[in-house]
N, C-alpha and C positions, 0 to 999 in steps of 0.2 A: 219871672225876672231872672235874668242871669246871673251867675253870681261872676265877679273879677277876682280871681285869684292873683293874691301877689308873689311876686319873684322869688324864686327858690334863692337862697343866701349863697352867693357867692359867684352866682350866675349862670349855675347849673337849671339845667333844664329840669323844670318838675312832670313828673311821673303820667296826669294826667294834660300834661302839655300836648297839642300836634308838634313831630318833630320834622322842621324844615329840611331835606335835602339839598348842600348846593350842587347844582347840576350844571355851573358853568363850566366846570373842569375840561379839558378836550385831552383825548386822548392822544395815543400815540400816533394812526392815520387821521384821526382831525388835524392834528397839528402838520403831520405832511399834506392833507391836500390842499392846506393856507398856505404851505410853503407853495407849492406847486401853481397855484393861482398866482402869485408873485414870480412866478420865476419866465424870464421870457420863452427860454428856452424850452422850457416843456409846453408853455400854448402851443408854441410853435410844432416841437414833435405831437401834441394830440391833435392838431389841425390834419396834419399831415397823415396819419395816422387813422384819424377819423375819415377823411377824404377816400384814402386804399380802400377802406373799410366800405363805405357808403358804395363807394364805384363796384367794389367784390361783388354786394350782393343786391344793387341792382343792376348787374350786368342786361339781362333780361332787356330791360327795359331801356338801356342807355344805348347798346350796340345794333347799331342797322343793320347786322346780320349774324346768323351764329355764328360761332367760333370757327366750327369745320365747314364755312357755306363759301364753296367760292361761286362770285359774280358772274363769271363767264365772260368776263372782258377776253378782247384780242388787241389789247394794244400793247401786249405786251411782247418783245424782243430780247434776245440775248445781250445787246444791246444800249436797248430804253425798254426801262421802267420807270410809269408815272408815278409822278413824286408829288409831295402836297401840294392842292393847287392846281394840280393842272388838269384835274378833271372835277369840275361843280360835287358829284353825287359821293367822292370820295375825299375827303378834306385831306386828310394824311396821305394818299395814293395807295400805291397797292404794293403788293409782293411780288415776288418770284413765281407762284401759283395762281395768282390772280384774286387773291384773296385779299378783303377791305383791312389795312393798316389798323384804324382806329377801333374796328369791331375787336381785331387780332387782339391790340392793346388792354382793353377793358374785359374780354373773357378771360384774360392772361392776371390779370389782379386775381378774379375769383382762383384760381388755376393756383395763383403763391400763396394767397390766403389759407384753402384749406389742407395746405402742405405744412404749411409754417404752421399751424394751427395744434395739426392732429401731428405732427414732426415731434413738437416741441411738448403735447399732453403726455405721450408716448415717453420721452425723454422725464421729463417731469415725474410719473406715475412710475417708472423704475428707480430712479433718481432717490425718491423719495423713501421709496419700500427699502432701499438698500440704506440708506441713510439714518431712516426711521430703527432697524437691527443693527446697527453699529453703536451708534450714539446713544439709543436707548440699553443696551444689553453691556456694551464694551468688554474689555475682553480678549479672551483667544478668538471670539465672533468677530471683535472688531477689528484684529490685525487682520482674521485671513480675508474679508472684505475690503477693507482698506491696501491689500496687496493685489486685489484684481480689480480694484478702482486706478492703483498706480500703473500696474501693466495696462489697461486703455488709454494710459491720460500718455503712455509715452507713446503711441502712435497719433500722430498727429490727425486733426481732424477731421477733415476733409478727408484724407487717406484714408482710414475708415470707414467711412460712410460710402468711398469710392468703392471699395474692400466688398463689404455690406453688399450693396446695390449691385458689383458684379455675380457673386452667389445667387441674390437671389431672384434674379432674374430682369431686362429690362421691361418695369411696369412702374407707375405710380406709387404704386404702393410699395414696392423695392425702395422706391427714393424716399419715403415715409419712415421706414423703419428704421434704413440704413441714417438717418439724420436723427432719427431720435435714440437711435442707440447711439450716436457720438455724441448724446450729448449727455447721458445717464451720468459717466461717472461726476460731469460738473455738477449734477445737480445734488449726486450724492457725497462726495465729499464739500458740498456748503455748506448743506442740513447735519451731520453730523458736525463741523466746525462750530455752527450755530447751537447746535441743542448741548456740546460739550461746555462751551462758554455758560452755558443757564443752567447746569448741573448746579453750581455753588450759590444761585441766588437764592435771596428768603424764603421766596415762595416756596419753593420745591423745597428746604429745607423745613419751614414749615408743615409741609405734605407730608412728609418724611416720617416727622414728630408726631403726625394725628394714626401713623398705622396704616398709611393706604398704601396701596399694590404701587409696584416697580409699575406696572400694567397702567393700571388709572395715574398714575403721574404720570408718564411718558407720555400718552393717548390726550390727556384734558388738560396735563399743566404746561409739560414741556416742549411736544408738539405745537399747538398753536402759538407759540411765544416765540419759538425758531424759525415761523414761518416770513418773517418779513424782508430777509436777505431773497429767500429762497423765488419771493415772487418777483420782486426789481429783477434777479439772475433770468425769470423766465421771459420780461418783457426785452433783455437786452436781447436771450438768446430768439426770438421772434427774429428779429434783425440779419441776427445769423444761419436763420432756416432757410428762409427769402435768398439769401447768396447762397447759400449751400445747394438749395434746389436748383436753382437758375445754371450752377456750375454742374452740376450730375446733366441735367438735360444737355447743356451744352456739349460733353464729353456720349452725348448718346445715349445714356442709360436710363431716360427718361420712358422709354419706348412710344406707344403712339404713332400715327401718322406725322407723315411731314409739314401737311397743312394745320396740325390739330395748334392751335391757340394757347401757348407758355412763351412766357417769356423768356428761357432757359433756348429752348427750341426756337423758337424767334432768331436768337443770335446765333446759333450754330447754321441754319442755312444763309443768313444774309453775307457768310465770306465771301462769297465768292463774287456777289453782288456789291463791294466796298467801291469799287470805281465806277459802275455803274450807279447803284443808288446807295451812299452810304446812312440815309435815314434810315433805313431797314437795319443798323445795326447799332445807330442811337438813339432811337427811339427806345426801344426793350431795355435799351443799358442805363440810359436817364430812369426809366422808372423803378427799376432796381436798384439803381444809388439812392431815389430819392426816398424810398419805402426805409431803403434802410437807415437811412438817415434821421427818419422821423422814429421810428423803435427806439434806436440809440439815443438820441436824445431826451425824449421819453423815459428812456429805463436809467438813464445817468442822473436825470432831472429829478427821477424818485429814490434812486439812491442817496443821493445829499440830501434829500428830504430825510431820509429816517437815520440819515447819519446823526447820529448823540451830539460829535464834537460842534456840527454846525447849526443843527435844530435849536431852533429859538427857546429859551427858559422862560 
């Protein structure tokens, strides 16, 4: 038989008690992704978002023909160019090369995806290193970092990465670099803004008090606690890679054939085709506003999400 023990006096929990955890609690991103389900505006950028996404990487599968494949039509004229519609087999019509619109369209998402992608990790993993020895170290470390974050941040952005990409050659991977190196110093003067601000909180003051390394507090306590600006900053700048790349190819430094399938490329050859066919240079431009549309609102939508002032109590 069991025995019932009675209530410890006072309403403390006795010793050989089970002790309940309440685990309603929701943290800091539970609390933003409720906000963010409430918010119209970010369904809206993850639809959006999710859509580039889904099309990027079933390109394969979605595109009637590769990216570099052209059809071998002859109907096309300096002229006339068929435009959507007017040929069954090609819904969007064709290019200047004789090449399918719509295939062009859909390898061209994969094309800003893994730009933006590996752009923006690139940017991110300098960002952060440099960010990570400022903020944790500070210092004569931190002013002379913080003076060759301000010398990049006064060349404007795009101009760099112009900069970048003429050096280092026209290739993909020039436009890759050059976009994530313009974007290092934002990323690393946030994380340092961010990890200064949490220098004076209890935790870390707490940490402080038990004897543990400048090392393991930067690394476990005040790292991970800094990171939340730092990733809203990387989904805007996605937004911003997607223009930035689409604007390097368009000025040529994309390199590549002229048929090859970007939407950057896309709209540097259709000038000349604006009176003849001007879909060939709204199409690419429409899904370029609209990607980046969806990022933006996305990364704005998560922002006010873990903003303090307007997060729900």
């Amino acid at each position: 038989m069991s025995t019932i023990l009675p209530p410890a006096p006072g309403g403390a929990v006795r010793p050989d008690e089970p002790v309940q955890v309440d685990t309603r609690g929701s943290g800091m991103w539970r609390s933003a992704f409720a906000r963010l389900k409430r918010n119209p505006a970010a369904i809206a950028g993850a639809v959006i978002v999710g859509v580039f996404i889904l099309v990027a990487l079933l390109a394969p599968l979605l595109a009637p023909f590769g990216g570099d494949a052209l059809p071998g039509r002859t109907e096309i004229t300096p002229t006339s160019i068929p435009g959507p519609g007017e040929i069954a087999e090609y819904p969007l019509g064709l290019d200047r090369f004789g090449g399918d619109v719509l295939s062009k369209l859909i390898w061209g998402a994969r094309a800003s995806l893994i730009i933006g992608i590996v752009s923006t990790a690139l940017g991110l993993a300098g960002g952060m290193l440099l960010g990570v020895i400022a903020g944790g170290l500070g210092g004569w470390v931190d002013n002379v970092i913080m003076r060759f974050v301000d010398i990049l941040l006064s060349v404007p952005n795009l101009l760099l990465a112009v900069s970048i990409a003429a050096i280092l050659g026209q290739n993909t991977y020039a436009i890759m670099i050059a976009i994530g190196v313009s974007q290092v110093p934002i990323f690393a003067r946030l994380l340092r803004s961010s990890m200064i601000s949490q220098r004076s909180a209890d935790y870390i003051l707490s940490a402080q008090s038990l004897g543990l390394s400048r090392r393991t507090i930067t690394m476990s306590h005040l790292l991970p606690n800094s990171m939340g600006p730092v990733i809203v900053q990387g989904t805007l700048t996605l937004a911003t890679a997607v223009i930035d790349a689409a604007a390097l190819s368009f000025l040529g430094l994309g390199g590549g054939k002229p048929q090859t399938a970007e939407w950057g490329r896309m709209l540097t050859y259709a000038q000349n085709e604006l009176a003849v066919a001007p879909q060939l240079a709204f199409l690419p431009g429409i899904c370029i506003a609209i990607t980046a549309l969806g990022f933006t609102l996305l990364g704005e939508s998560l922002r006010e999400a873990l903003d303090p002032k307007t997060r729900k109590k």
